[in-house]
C-alpha positions as CSV (number, residue, x, y, z in Angstrom):
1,X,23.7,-269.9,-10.1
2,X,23.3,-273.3,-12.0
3,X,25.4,-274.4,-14.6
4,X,22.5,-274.1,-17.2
5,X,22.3,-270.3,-16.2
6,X,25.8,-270.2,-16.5
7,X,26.0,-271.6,-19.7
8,X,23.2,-269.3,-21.0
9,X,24.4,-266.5,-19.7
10,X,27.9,-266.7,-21.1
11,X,26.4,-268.0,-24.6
12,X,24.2,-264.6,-24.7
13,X,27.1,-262.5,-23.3
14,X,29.6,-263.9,-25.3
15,X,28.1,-264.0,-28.6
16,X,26.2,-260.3,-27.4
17,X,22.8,-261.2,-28.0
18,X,19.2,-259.9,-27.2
19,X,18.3,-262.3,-23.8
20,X,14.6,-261.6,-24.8
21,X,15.2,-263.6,-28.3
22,X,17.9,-266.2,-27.3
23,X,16.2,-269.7,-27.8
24,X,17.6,-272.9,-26.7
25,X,17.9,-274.3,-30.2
26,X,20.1,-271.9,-31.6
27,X,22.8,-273.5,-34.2
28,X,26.4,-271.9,-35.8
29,X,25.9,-269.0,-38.0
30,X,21.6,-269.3,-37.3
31,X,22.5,-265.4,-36.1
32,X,24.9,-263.0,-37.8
33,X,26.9,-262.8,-34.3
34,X,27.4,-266.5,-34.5
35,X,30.1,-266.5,-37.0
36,X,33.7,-267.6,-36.8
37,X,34.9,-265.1,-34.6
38,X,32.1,-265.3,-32.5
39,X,32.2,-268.8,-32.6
40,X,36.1,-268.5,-30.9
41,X,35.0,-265.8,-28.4
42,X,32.6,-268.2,-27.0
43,X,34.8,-271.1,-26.8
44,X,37.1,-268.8,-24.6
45,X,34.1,-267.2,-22.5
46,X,33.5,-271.1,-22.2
47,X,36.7,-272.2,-20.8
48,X,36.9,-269.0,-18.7
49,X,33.3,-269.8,-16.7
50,X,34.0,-273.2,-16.8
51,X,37.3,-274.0,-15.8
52,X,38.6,-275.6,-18.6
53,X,40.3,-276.1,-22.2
54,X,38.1,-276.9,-24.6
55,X,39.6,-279.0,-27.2
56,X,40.6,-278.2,-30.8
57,X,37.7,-281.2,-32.0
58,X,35.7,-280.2,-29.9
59,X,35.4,-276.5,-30.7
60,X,35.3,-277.7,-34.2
61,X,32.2,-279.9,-33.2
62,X,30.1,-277.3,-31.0
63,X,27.8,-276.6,-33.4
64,X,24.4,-275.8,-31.3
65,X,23.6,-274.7,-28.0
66,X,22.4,-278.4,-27.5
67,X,25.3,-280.2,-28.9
68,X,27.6,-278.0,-26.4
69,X,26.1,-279.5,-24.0
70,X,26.9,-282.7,-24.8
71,X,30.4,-281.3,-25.8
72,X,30.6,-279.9,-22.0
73,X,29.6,-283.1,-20.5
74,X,33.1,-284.8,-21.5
75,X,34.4,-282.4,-19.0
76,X,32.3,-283.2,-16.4
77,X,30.4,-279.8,-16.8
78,X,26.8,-281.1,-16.3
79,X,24.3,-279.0,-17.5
């Protein structure tokens, strides 16, 4: 498995969401299960699938699906 399909995958598992409506340009709070506590179960589905500790900027700045890519990249998670 890639690390895109990772990352998808643990973005729609973590945040429980329909696969069949999951789009690429999803933002923070765009879905109801996108809030703060979702937001922190992510970051730690993140860290588990990936291997790493996110930092506390960082989780503040992973806004989108797109900018957590970005975000990932600083931790040499290419996606």
């Amino acid at each position: 498995m890639s690390n895109k399909e990772k990352y998808k995958k643990t973005f729609i598992e973590a945040l429980a969401l329909d696969e069949n409506k999951f789009k690429e340009n999803i933002k923070y709070n765009d879905v109801e299960e996108w809030d703060s506590i979702g937001h922190m179960t992510l970051m730690s589905a993140l860290e588990e699938t990936f291997k790493i500790s996110i930092e506390t900027d960082d989780i503040i700045d992973f806004s989108s699906f797109n900018e957590g890519i970005k975000i990932l990249k600083k931790y040499k998670i290419n996606i």
